[in-house]
N, C-alpha and C positions, 0 to 999 in steps of 0.2 A: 504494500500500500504506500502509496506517496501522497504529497500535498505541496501545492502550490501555493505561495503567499505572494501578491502581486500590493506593492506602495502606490497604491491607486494616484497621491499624491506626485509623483515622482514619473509617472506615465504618462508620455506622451502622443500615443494612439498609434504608433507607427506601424504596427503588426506586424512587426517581423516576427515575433514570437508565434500569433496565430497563421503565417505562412508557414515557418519550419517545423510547429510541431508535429511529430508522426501521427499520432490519434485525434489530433483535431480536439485537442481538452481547451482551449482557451476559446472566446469569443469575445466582440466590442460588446459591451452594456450600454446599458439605459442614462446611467448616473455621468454627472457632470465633474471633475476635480474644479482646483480653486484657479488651475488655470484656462480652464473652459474646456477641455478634451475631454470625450468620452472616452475611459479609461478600459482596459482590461481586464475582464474575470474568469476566473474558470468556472465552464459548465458541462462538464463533464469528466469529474476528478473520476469517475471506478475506470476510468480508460485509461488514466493518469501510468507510466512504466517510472518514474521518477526520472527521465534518462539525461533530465537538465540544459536539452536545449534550445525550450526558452529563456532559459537564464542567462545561457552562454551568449544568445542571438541580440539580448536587449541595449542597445547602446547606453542606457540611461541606469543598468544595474535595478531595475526596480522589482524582478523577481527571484525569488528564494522558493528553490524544490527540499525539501522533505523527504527523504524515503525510512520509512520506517521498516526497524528489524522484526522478522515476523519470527516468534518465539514457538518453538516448539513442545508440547504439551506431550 
């Protein structure tokens, strides 16, 4: 399981992130930042591989991947 944290603040709409991602987990939203871009969210984290690169892609550093260790029972 992964997680994407995108600094909504810090986005500037470019989408390179929602071009490179393989799964197609991010999309433009509805919401506004403070400087007027509709910002970046993921909507569709269970597709999420954690494989980080929209992170890598963002020239502005505004997301952070997550992969969480899956513990075994």
């Amino acid at each position: 399981m992964a997680k994407v944290e995108i600094r909504s603040e810090s986005c500037k709409s470019c989408q390179y992130c929602i071009k490179f991602c393989p799964k197609g987990v991010l999309a433009v939203g509805d919401k506004v930042n403070a400087k007027g871009y509709e910002y970046v969210v993921p909507v569709k984290m269970d597709a999420c591989t954690g494989c980080a690169i929209c992170a890598r892609m963002c020239p502005d550093a505004a997301i952070e991947v997550y992969k969480e260790e899956q513990k075994n029972v």
